[in-house]
N, C-alpha and C positions, 0 to 999 in steps of 0.2 A: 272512183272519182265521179260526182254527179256534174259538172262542168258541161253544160250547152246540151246537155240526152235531150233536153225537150227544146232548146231555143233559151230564150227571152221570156223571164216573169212577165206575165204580164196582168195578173190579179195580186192581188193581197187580202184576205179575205180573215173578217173580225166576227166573233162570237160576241154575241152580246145580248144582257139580261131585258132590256129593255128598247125596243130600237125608235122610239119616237124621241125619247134623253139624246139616246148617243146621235140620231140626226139632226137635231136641234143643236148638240158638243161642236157637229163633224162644220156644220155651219156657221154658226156664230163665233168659234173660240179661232177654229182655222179657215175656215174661210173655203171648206171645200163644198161644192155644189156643180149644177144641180143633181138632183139624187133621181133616182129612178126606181117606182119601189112598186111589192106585189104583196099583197096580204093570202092569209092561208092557202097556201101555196102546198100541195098534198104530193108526196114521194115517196115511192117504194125507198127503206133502206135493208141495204145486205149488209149485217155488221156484227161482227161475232158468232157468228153461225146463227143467225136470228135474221128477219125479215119483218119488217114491222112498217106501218105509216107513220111517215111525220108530216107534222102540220108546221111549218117554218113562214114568217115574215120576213122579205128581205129587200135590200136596200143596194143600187149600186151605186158608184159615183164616179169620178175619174179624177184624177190629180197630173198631170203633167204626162198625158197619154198612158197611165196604168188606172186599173180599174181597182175598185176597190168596193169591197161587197162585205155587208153588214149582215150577220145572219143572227132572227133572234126564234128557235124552237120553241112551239107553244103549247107542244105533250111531251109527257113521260116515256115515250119509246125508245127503244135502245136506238141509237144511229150514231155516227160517228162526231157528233156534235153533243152527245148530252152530259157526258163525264162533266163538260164544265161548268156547267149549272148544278152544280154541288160547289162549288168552289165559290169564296168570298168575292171576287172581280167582279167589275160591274162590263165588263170587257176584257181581253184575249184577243192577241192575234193567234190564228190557228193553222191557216196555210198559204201556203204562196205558189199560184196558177198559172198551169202552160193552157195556152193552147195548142191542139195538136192535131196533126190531120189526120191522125188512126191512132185511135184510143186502146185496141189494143194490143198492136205493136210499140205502144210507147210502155204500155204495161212489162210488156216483153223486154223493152230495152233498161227500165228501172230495176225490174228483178234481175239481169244481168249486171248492174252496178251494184245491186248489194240492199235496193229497197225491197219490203214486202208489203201486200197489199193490205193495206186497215180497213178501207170498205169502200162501198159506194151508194149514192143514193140515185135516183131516176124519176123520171116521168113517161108521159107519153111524147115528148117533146126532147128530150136529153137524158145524156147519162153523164154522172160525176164519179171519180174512180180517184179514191186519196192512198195514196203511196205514203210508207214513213218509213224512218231511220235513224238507229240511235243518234247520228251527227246531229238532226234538227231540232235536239232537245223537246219533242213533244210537239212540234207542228210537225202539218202534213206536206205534200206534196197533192194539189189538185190536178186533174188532167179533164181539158173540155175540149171536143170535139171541135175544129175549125171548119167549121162548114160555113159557104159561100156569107148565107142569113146569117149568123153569128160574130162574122168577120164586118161585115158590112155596117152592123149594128153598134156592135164597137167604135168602130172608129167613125159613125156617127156622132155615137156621145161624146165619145172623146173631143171629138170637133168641138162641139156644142160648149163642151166643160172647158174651155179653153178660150171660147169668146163669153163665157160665161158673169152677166151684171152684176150678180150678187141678188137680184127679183125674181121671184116665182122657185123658191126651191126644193117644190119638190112636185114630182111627178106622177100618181099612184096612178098605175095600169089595170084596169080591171077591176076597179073597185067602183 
């Protein structure tokens, strides 16, 4: 039973071919904003017994205090995101995100429920650890570190996204 190992979803997190379409969808059709996004975005992945760089654009946003994160890869490297870009979708939901306070003791606690690890990607800044299992039909299980910065920032935007006008939507950092 995977019931509460990690807490409370608190991502949902969409593969997608294109991410200035789907934030342009994510805004105008429903009305979710504002987004908070990062261009070439460079991460070790470990996936499949392979190690490779990905270059990923992504996108986050928040809906009624859950976060929701757009990922669009923008090379050929194996990671745990590229199977789907073979695929006709123009988007994919692909996993749904704990945060967690030790990344891998929670690892520990999913492989004691019956998930095994599919990979993870990283930076110098974070590490992402996707867990899966035949139940979730092909999404994963994400696990992010809850440290003080990460928690704080959260629920900043979430703030944000909740008095949010429907002006200014979108927020590129770093670019």
């Amino acid at each position: 039973m995977y019931k509460n190992i990690f807490g409370s979803i608190r991502q949902w997190g969409f593969l997608v071919k294109d991410l200035d379409a789907s934030l342009e969808s994510w805004v105008k059709q429903l009305g979710v904003g504002p987004w908070w996004g990062y261009r070439d975005v460079r991460l070790t992945s470990d996936f499949q017994n392979q190690t490779t760089e990905v270059v990923i654009d992504v996108a986050l946003g928040y809906q009624n205090g859950v976060q929701i994160e757009l990922i669009q890869q923008k090379n050929d490297a194996r990671s745990p995101y590229r199977a789907f870009y073979d695929t006709p979708q123009p988007q994919v939901l692909q996993q749904f995100g704990y945060l967690v306070p030790d990344i891998d003791l929670a690892i520990a606690q999913g492989k004691a429920a019956g998930l095994r690890e599919f990979g993870q990607v990283r930076n110098d800044f974070a590490r992402y650890v996707y867990l899966q299992a035949p139940i979730f039909n092909g999404m994963v299980v994400e696990l992010m570190l809850a440290d003080p910065h990460t928690l704080a920032e959260y629920e900043r935007c979430a703030k944000e996204a909740a008095a949010w006008d429907g002006r200014d939507p979108y927020r590129w950092i770093g670019t």
